[in-house]
C-alpha positions in Angstrom: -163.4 -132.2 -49.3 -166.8 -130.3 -49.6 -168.6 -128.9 -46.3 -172.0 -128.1 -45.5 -173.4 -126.5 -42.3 -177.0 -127.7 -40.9 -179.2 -125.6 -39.6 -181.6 -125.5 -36.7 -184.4 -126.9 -39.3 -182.0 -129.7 -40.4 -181.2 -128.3 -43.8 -177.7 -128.1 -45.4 -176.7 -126.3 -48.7 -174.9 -128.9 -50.8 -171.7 -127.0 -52.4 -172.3 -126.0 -55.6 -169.1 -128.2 -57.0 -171.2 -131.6 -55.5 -174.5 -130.2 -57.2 -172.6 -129.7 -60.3 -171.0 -133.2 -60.4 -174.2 -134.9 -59.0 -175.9 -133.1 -62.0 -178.6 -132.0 -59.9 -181.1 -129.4 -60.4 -183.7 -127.3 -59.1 -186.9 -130.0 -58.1 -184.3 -133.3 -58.4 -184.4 -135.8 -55.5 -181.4 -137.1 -53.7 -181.4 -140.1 -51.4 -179.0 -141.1 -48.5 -177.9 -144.4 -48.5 -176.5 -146.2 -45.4 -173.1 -148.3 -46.4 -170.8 -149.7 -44.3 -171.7 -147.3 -41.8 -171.2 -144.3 -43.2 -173.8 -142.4 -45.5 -173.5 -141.9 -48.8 -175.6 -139.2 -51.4 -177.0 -139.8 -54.4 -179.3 -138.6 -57.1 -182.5 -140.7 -57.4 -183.4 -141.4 -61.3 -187.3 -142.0 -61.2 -186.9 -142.7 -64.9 -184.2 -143.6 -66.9 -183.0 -140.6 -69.5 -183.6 -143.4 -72.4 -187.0 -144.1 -71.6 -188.0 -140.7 -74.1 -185.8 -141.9 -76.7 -187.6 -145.8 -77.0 -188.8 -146.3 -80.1 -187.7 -143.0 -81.9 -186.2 -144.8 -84.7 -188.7 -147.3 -84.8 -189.4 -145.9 -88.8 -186.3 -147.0 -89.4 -186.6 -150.4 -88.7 -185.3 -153.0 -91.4 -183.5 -150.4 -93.4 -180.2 -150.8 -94.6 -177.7 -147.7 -93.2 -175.3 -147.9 -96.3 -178.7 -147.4 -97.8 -179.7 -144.7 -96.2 -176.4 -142.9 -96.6 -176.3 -142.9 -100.2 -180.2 -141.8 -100.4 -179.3 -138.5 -98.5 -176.5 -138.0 -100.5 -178.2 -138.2 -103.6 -176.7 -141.3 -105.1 
């Protein structure tokens, strides 16, 4: 189990073993959600990590892989 003091400003340092598996970093947002009476952590996603990958292969559309394949090797 991970501990965290607060201090007189109502701050904690979260352990850097719940940052890591949180995957949080410097400027990320984490929200505390009420369950069941007890309070749980979590990172807030104000995007999803697909959103910059929508429509990347949108070039692509309609070809055939097997295709593809055999144009970049050569064939």
């Amino acid at each position: 189990m991970q501990k965290a003091k607060l201090t007189s400003k109502g701050q904690i340092t979260i352990p850097k073993e719940v940052r890591k598996q949180l995957g949080l970093r410097i400027g990320d947002e984490i929200e505390f959600v009420k369950e069941n009476g007890h309070f749980r952590l979590q990172k807030v996603f104000t995007e999803s990590p697909f959103d910059k990958w929508v429509g990347f292969l949108k070039e692509w559309e309609g070809y055939d892989v097997d295709e593809m394949i055999e144009e970049m090797r050569g064939r």
